[in-house]
N, C-alpha and C positions, 0 to 999 in steps of 0.2 A: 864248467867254469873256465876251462879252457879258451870256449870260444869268447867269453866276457871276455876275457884279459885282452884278448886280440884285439877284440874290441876296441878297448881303451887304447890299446897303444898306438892301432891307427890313427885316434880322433887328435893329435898334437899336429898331426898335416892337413887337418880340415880346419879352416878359421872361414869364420860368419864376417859377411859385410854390414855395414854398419846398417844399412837398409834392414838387411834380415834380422839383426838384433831388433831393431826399431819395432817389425813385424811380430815378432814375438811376445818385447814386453806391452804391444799395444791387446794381443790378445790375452792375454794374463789378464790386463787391467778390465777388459771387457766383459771377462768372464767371473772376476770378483766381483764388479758390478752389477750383472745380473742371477748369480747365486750369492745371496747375500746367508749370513749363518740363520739357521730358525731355530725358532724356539723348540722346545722337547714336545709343546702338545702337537707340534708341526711334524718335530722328527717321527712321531708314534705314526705319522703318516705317511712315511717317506716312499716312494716309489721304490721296485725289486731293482730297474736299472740305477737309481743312484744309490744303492746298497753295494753296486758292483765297484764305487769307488772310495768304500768304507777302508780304513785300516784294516781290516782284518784280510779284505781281498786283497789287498795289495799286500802282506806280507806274506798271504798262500801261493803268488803270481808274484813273485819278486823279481825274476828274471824276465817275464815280459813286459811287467811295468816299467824297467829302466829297458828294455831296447825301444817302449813307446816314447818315452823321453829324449833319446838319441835319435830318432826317429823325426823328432820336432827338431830338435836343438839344429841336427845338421842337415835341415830340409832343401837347403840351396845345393848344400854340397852334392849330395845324394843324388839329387836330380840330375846334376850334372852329371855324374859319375855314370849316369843310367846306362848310354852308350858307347862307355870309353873301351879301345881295345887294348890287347897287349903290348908294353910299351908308351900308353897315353900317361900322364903322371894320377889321373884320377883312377887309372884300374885297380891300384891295390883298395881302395873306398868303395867301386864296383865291388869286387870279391869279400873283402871282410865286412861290410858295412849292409850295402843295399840288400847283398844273396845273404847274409848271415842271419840277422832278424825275421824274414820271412820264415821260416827255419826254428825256431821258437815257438811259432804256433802251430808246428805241424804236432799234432798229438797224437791221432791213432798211425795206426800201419802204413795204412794206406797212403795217407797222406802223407808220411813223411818219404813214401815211395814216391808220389808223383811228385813232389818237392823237390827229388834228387835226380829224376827223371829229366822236370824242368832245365836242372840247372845243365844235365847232360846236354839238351838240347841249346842251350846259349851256348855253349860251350864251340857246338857245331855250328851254330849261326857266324860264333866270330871269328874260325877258320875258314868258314866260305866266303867272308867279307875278305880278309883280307886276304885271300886267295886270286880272289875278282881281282884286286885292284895292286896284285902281285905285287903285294908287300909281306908276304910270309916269310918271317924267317926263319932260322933254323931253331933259335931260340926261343922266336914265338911259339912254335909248332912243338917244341919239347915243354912248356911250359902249360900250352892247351892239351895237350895229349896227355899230362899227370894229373890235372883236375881233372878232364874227362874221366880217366879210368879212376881216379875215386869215387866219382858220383855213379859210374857204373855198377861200380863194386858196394856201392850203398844202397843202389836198388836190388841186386839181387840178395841183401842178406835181406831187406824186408820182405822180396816174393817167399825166401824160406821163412821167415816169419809168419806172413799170410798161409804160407801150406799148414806152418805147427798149431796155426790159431784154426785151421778145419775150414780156410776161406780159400779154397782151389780158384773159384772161380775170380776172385778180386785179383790173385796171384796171375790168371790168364790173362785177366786187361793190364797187368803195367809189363808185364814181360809182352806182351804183342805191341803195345805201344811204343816200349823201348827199342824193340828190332824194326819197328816202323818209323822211328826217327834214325835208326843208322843206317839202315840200309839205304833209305831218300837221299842221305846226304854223303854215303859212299858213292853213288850214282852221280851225285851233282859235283863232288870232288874231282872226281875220274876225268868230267866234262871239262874239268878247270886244269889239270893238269899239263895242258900246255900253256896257260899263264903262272906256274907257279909246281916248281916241281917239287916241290916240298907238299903240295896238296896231292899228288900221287901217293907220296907216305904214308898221310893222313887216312886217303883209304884205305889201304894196305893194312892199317890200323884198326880201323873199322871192320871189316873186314873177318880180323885175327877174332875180336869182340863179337862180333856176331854167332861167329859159330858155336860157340858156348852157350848163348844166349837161345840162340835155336833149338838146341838138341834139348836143352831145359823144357823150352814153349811148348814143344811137342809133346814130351812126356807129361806136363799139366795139362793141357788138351787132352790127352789120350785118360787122364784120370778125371777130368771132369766130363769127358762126353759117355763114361761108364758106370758114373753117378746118375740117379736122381732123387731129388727132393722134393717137399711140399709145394714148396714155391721156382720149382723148374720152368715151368710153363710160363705163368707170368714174366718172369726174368727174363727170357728166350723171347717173348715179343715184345715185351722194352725195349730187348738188343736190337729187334731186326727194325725196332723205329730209329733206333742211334744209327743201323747202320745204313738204310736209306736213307738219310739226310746227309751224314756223310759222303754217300755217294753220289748223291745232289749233289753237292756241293765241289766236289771233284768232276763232275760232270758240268757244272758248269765254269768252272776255271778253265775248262779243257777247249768249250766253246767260244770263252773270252777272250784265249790267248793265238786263238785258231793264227793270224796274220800279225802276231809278233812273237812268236820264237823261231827256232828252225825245225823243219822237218824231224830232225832226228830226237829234240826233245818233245815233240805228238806222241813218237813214237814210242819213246818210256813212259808215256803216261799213259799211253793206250795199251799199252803190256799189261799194267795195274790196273787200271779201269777193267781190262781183262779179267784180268783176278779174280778182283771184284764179285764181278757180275756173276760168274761161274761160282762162287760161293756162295753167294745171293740165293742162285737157284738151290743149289744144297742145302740152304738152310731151310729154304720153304720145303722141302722135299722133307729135311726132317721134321719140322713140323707138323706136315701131315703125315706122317709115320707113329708120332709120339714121342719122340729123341729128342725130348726138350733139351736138356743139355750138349746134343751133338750140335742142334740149332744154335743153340747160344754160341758154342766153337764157331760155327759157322758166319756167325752174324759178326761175332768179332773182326773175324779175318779182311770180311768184308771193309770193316771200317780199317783194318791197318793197312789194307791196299791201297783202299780209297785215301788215305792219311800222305800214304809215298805221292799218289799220284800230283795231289796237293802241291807237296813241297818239290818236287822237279819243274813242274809249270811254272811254281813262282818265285823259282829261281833263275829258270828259262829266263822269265820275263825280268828278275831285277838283275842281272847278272848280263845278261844277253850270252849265253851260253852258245859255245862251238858245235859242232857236230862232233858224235860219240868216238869216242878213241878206239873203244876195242870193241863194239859192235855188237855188245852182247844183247844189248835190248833193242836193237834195231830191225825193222819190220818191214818187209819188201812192199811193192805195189804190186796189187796179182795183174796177172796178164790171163787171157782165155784161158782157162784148162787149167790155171796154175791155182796157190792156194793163196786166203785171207790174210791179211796182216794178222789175224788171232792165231794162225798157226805158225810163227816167226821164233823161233829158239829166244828164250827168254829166260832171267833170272828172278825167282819169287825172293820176297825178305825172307824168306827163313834158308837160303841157300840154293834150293833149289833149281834144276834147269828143267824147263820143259819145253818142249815142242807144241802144246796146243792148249790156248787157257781152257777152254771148256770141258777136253779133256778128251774131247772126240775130233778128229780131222774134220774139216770144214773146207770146202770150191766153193767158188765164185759161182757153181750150178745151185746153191744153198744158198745164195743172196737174195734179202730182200727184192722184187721186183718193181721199178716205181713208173706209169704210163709218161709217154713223153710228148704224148698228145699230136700224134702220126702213128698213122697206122702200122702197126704191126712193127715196130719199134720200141724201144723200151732203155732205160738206162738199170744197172744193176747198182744196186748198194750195196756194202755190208750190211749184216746184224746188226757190230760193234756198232758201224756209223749211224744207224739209226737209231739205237740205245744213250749213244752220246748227244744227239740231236734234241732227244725229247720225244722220238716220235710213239713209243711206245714206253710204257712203265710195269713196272715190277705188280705192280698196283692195281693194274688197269682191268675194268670189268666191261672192256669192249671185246667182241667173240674172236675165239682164237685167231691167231694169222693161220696162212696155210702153212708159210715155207717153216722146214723142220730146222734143228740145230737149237741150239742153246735159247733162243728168246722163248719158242714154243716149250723147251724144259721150265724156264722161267716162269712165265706168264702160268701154264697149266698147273705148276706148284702153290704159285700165291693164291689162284681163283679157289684148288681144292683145299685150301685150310680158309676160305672163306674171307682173304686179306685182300 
């Protein structure tokens, strides 16, 4: 009831133009016009969806038939509001208005997890904005940082909710997704920190959040890949279609952005893209083991890497981001002898630092080999770079390559579970 009242007592700063009134009583009239009342041998007839807007549904749904009516009534405002940041006078309409209603129809768990999820994530959006264009301030930044951590703090009481309901697994996708939007956007903060040094807090912040949020993800992981069920199996190649697409899809942002970001933002996407792939393979490996549920961890992870890699490129690209500050995901060019960019000190979302995504060290003697059409010549590629390319898929039922390292783990995993 609380959040009603709010409600209300924002809408005294929303006022309709006379247009938008006009707009409204014309659809009224348009619609008494073409539902006209019928008679009772008509009503005995009446369709299940116009039962849906009988009195009785509407006083079983009382609270979201008045936020649909608020919803109409302040359509101009709202829309307006969609963008506004901290400090614009339509934010408080942003926050109690547009994110409060949506919020009303979240009904099960879940949803009212990725609901809060959401909201965590605008929250991040409009500190990177206005980070970019180093107008953060000290108050905006204490203002987004308290919302933040309540919508944090609301997603994780519903992953314990989803544990108590015996849904480990739904509890794995919003906790991986949650550390998959802070971690991206600690990364893209850090980057921004020399236009706004108030966005170095913010990660700092992120950051503190994360590690909590880790050490959680982990132990659901570690309890749903020691489970199994009926329906393991099935679920676990659902996930690994979510999570190749995903990775499509990080894969090709990664190729679109090739010649408008800087090097050093390739290079935290290629960290994650990293990830990725290396999980990828792990998961087809369980797969063909039987580990349905370790595949399903597996296939997740997959998509929360691919998730970060996402959000770094296309903030690269809307932001035009710096070169990295503290060089934790930056990834050398091998020279002879020397090693891959996959083998480049690197931080995973859940914490982590590693020295090699696949898990194994990797030379540039383990590189694809491509002919250069002279003899006895040849140019060397990475793995990575031909996994990013297209040139080779998770998928693919052409015969193995020769060169060893993680494509050959990959590729021999999907063929022997027959994907």
């Amino acid at each position: 009831m609380k959040k009603i009242e709010d409600i209300f007592n924002t809408l005294p700063k929303a006022v309709m133009t006379a247009e938008e009134r006009t707009r409204i009583r014309e659809a009224v009239s348009t619609f008494i016009a073409e539902h006209p009342v019928v008679s009772p041998l008509v009503a005995a007839r009446i369709s299940p969806f116009t039962k849906l807007l009988s009195l009785d549904f509407v006083q079983a749904h009382a609270f979201q038939a008045l936020a649909l009516i608020l919803l109409v009534a302040c359509g101009g405002i709202t829309v307006a509001a969609q963008n506004a940041l901290p400090g614009d006078p339509l934010y408080a309409v942003k926050l109690n208005v547009n994110e409060e209603l949506p919020g009303l129809f979240a009904f099960s768990t879940q949803a009212k997890a990725d609901y809060e999820a959401g909201l965590a994530e605008r929250r991040l959006n409009e500190v990177t904005s206005l980070s970019a264009e180093g107008k953060l301030t000290p108050e905006a930044r204490t203002q987004i940082e308290a919302n933040l951590q309540a919508h944090v703090d609301n997603v994780e009481k519903s992953v314990n909710k989803l544990q108590s309901e015996n849904d480990a697994r739904g509890a794995v996708e919003v906790s991986s997704d949650l550390a998959s939007t802070l971690h991206a956007h600690e990364q893209v903060l850090l980057d921004l920190s020399s236009r706004s040094d108030e966005a170095g807090e913010v990660a700092s912040t992120l950051r503190q959040q994360l590690g909590s949020i880790s050490d959680h993800l982990t132990d659901l992981e570690e309890q749903v890949a020691g489970e199994e069920t009926g329906d393991s199996e099935a679920r676990a190649r659902t996930k690994s279609e979510q999570a190749e697409d995903e990775l499509s899809a990080a894969k090709s942002a990664r190729a679109d952005a090739t010649t408008s970001v800087s090097e050093d933002v390739l290079d935290d996407a290629d960290a994650q893209i990293d990830h990725a792939l290396s999980e990828l393979a792990d998961g087809y490996t369980s797969l063909q083991n039987g580990s349905f549920n370790k595949a399903f961890v597996d296939f997740q992870s997959v998509i929360r890497y691919s998730k970060e890699a996402e959000v770094i490129i296309k903030a690269g690209v809307k932001y035009d981001l710096p070169a990295d500050n503290d060089g934790d995901n930056a990834s050398t060019t091998p020279e002879e002898g020397s090693t891959t960019p996959s083998e480049a000190t690197s931080t995973d979302s859940l914490g982590a630092t590693t020295t090699n995504a696949t898990g194994t060290p990797t030379t540039t003697d383990e590189s694809a080999s491509t002919s250069t059409g002279e003899a006895g010549t040849s140019a060397t590629t990475s793995t990575s770079t031909l996994l990013l390319e297209g040139s080779f898929s998770a998928t693919s039922a052409s015969p193995m390559p020769t060169q060893p390292g993680m494509l050959n783990k990959l590729l021999k995993a999907a063929q022997d579970v027959g994907l």
